[in-house]
N, C-alpha and C positions, 0 to 999 in steps of 0.2 A: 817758488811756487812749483808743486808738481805739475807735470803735464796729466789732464785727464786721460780715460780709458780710451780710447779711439772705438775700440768694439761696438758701443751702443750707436754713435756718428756712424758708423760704418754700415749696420743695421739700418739704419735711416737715410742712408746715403744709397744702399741698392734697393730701395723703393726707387728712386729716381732710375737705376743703371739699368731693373729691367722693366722699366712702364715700357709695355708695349713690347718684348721680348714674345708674350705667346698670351693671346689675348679671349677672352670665354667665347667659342667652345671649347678651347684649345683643342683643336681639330687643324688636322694638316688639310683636309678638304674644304674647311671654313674660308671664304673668302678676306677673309680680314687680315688672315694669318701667313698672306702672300708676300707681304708685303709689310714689314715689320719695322723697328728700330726709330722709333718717331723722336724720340730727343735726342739732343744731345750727339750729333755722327758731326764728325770730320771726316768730310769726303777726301780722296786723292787730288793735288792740287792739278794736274795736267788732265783733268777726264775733259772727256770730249760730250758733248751738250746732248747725244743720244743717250749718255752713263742716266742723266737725270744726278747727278751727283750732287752734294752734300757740300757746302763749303767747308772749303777745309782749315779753317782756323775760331779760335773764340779767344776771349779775352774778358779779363776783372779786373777791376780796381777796388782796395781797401782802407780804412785807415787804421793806426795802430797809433797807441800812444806810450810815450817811455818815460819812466816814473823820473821826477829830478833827479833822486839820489842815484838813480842806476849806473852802477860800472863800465857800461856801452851804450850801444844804439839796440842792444837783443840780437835776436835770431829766428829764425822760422823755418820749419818744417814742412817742404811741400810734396804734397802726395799725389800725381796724377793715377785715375780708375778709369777704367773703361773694360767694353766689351772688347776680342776679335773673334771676327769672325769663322763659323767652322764648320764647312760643306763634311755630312755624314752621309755617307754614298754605299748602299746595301749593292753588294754582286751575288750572283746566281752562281752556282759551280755548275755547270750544263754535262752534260753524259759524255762527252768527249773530254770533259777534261779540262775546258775552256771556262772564262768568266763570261758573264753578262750584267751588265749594270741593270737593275730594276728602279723599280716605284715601292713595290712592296717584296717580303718575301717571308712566306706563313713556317716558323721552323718549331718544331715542338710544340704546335696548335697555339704558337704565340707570332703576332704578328708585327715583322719591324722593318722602318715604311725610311724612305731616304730623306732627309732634310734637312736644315741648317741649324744648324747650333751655336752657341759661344762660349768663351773661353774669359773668364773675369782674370783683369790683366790690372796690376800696380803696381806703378815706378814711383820706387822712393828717391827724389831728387836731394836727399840729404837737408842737411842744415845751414840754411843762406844764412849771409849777412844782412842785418836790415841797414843797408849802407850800399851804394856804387847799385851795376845791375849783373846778371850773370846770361851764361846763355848756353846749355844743355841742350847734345842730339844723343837720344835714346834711339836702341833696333831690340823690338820685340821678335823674337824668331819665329819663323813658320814652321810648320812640319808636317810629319803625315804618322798616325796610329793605326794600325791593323788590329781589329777583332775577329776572330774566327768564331762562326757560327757552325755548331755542329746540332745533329735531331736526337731524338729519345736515346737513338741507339750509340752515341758517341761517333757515327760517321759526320764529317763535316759537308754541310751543303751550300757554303757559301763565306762571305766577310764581311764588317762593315771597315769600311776606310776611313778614315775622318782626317781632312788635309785645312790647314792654316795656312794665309798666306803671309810673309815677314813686313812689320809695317815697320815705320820710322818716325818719329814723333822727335819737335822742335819744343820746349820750354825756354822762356827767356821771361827775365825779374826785372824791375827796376825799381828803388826806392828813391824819394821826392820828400822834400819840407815843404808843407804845405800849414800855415795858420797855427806855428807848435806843435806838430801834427805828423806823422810819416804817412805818406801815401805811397802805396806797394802795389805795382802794377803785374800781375801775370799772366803773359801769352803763349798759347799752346797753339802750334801749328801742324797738321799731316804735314811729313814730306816726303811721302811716298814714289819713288821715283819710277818712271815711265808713264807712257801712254794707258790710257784705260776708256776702254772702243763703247761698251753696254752695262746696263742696268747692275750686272751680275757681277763682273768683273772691279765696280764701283765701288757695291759693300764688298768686297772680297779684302780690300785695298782701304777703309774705311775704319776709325775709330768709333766705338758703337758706346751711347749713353756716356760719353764722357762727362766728367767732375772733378774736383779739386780737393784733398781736405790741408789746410794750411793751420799749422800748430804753432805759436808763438812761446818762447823762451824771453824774459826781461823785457816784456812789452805786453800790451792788450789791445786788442783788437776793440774799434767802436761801431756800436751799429749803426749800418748805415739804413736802415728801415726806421728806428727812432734815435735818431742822433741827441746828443745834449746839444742844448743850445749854443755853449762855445766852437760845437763843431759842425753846426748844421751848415757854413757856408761849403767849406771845406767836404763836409759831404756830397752836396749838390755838384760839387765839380768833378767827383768820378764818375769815369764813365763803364759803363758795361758792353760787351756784345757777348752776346749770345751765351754770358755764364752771367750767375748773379750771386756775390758772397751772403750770406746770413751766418749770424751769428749761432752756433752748435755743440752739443754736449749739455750739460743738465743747466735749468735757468741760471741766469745770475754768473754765471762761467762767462770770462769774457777772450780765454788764450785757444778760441778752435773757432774756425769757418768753416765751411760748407761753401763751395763753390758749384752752385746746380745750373742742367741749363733750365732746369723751369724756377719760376718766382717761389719762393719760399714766405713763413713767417722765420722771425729769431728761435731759434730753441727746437727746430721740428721733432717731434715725436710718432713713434708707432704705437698706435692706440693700442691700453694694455689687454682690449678685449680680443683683439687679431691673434687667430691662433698659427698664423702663416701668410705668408704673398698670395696675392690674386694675378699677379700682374697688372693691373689697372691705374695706379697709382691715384689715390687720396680715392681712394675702390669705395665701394658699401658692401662691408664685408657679406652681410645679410644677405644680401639680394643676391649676387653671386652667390654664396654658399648653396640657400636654397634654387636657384638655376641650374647646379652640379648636380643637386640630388633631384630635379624632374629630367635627367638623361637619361636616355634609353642605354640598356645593358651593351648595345652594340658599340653608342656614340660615344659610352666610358671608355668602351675595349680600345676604341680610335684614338680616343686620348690620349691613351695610359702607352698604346704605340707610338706617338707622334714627339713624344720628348722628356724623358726621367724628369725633370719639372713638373711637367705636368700631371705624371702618374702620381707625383708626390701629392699634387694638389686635390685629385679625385680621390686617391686613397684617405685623405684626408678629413673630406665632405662626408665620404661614405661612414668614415669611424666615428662622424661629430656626435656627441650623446646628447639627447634632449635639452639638459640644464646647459650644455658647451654651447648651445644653438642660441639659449635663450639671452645668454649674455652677449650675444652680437648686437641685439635687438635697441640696444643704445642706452645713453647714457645722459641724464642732465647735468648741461656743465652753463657754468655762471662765469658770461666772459667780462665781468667785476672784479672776479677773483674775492666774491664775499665768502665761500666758504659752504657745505653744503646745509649749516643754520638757515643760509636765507631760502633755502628750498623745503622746508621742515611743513610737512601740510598735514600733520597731525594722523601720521600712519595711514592716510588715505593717498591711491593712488593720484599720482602730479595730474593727468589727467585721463579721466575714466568718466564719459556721461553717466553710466550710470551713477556715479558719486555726485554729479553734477546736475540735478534733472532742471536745473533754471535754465540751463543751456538750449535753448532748440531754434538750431539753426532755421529748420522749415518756419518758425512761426514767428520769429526776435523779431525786434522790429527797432528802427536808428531814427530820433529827432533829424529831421534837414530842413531848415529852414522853416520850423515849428510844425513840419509835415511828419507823420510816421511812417517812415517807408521800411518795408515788408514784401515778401516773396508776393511776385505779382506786381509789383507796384510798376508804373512807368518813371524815368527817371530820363535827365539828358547830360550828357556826360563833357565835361569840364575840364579835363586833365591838369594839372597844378604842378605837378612833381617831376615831369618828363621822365620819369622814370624807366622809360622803356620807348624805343625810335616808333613801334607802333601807335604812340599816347597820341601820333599828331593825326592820327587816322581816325580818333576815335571823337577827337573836337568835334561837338554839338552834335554827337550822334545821339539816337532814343535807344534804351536799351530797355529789358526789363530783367527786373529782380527777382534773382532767383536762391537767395540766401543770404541771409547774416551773419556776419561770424564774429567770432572777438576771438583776439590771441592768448597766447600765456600773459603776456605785457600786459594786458588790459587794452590794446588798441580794438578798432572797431574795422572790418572787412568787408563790402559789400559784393558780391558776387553777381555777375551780369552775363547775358546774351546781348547782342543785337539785337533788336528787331528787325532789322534790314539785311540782316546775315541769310542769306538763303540755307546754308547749311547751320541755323538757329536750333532748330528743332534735334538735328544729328548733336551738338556740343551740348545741347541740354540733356540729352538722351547719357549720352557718355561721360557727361561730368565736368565736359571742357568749358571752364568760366573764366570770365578777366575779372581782375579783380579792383576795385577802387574804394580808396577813404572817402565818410558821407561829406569833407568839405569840398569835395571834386564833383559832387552830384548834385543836380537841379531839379525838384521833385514837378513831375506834371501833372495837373489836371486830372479828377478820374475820367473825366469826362472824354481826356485826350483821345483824338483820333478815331472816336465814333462817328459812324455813317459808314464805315467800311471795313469788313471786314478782315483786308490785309493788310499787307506794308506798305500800298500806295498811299492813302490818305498819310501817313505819317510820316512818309517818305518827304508829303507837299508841305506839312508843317513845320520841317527841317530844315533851317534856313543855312545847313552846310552843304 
């Protein structure tokens, strides 16, 4: 079997490495952006409990299967990715002669501001045995880069420094018979050595957005999200911390994982209407897109300062043409997998009221209990489905109705307020509805609750 491209996994795989690397505004003065690196950090193991630090190890388990006739047990490919860390530190050249470390420093009416960065880092641990276990210590190196900053005139007024700190990274394998079955265990530990006192010093010393990609040679990987039935026992008894394998590279592929620390599906993809990262991970490209282009002229310039990523991203928004906009705008997909025949609505938009005019929500109206209940109607609500920790809040409450709706499905939606919600009148105002099927509703009386005209009388007929 060839091994697949790793490139498109790889593409899919730094969706996970920068979730959270530099998040919208991407503004160094955004408060969000202080405070970064949300998946996936192995902290240093000796940090001291002021660091706030990051545990520092994760662990997968897989299983692979090896055909009878095959010549051995295979082999595997594993690939550790991660961030490090990389403090970018602008100095001032002062009239003496001297540096000054800044915040900002404006050179050529361009402004470059200090901040942290990374450095995408992967150690190819070679081709294991899927047999016995192994046990690799990797040193990523630290260092330090000098940029000189010079103005219009080629005098230099300054430098950026960019310093790494050296981390150390533990891998260790083990494979296991398990149910006819290899079960292939991988653990990755920081083992960054010494002390580490604060916050800074933590990520400095910290493996950032780590992942795994593991490639199999005379074996196939099973998934463990839909197991075949011969191996679902044998699946349920891997265990995970804090990485989860899926199966990756194009469907139906079964010699490449994905080792992420967030939940994946089998086969993840980067939608082909994404024209680049947002940072966001599993983002809507849309809505960010357009948020980039209602910035102000100043808060692009902040951006486009704050980190080459991000300039990349604003110049991006800025360039998007009309039609590139519109294809963000989504896509109908049939999780059937029937095919876009079953979406065929005879050259009329999938859906568009005006194509639609039997549609109105203000007026539809839902049989319940041979009652027709319509905006306005009084209704007492039943929850059935627990669908949400609030449904138990909402037992035997009166609500009124304030829209019907029906889906692409053909299901039926009724749209509600409180009437006992004080702030009713503000969620009706703005749109904010909960939402319940007519077999969760109890239709009331028109007569309900007259003789008063607020929420107390209805309040006393509420036997919740």
């Amino acid at each position: 079997m060839t091994p697949i491209d790793l490139d498109p996994v790889r593409e899919v795989a730094d969706a996970v490495l920068y979730e959270g690397y530099l998040l919208y505004p991407y503004r160094a003065s955004s408060h969000k952006n202080q405070s970064r690196w949300q998946f996936g950090v192995l902290g240093p193991p000796a940090a001291a409990p002021a660091s706030f630090a990051e545990d520092p190890g994760m662990a997968m388990q897989c299983l692979l299967a090896v055909p009878a006739d095959a010549p051995g047990p295979g082999e595997v490919t594993v690939l550790l990715r991660f961030l490090q860390h990389q403090v970018r530190q602008v100095l001032r050249r002062d009239a003496d002669g001297g540096e000054t470390a800044v915040a900002e420093l404006v050179v050529a009416g361009r402004s470059v501001l200090t901040w942290d960065e990374a450095v995408e880092c992967e150690v190819d641990l070679g081709a294991l045995p899927l047999a016995g276990s192994t046990d690799q210590v990797r040193t990523v190196a630290g260092g330090e880069e000098t940029e000189i900053l010079t103005d219009a005139d080629g005098s230099a007024v300054g430098r950026i420094v960019r310093g790494r700190d050296a981390l150390t990274v533990r891998v260790r394998t083990r494979v296991e018979e398990d149910d006819g079955l290899l079960r292939l265990s991988v653990r990755v530990d920081n083992e960054h050595a010494g002390a580490v006192a604060d916050k800074d010093a933590a990520i400095h010393a910290s493996l950032i957005g780590t992942h795994l990609l593991l490639q199999a040679r005379g074996a196939a990987f099973v998934s463990l999200r839909e197991p075949p039935r011969q191996a679902a026992a044998a699946a349920a008894r891997c265990e995970q911390r804090r990485c989860w394998p899926v199966l990756a590279g194009p469907k139906g592929s079964t010699d490449t994982v994905l080792g992420a620390p967030i939940i994946l599906y089998d086969h993840p993809e980067i939608a082909e209407q994404s024209t680049g990262a947002l940072f966001d991970s599993t983002e809507i490209d849309e809505i960010l897109t357009l948020r980039v282009m209602t910035m102000t002229e100043a808060e692009k310039a902040e951006a486009r300062a704050t980190d080459p990523r991000a300039r990349e991203i604003i110049d991006r928004c800025d360039a998007m043409a009309p039609g590139e906009l519109q294809q963000l705008h989504g896509l109908l997909r049939d999780p059937q997998g029937r095919g876009p025949d079953a979406f065929d609505t005879g050259g009329a938009p999938w859906w568009d009221p005006a194509a639609d005019a039997s549609v109105s929500p203000e007026s539809d109206s839902v049989l319940v209990d041979g009652v027709a209940v319509a905006k306005g109607s009084l209704v007492r609500v039943r929850p059935r489905r627990r669908a949400d920790a609030q449904d138990l809040f909402f037992a035997g409450q009166v609500a009124r109705v304030t829209a019907v709706l029906s889906d692409v499905d053909g299901g039926v939606h009724v749209a509600l307020v409180l009437v006992d919600d004080p702030a009713a009148d503000l969620h009706d105002w703005y749109g904010r509805y909960f939402y319940f099927t007519p077999d969760e509703l109890e239709p009331l009386p028109g007569d309900f609750g007259q003789g008063s005209t607020d929420a107390t009388q209805v309040r006393k007929e509420n036997p919740s």
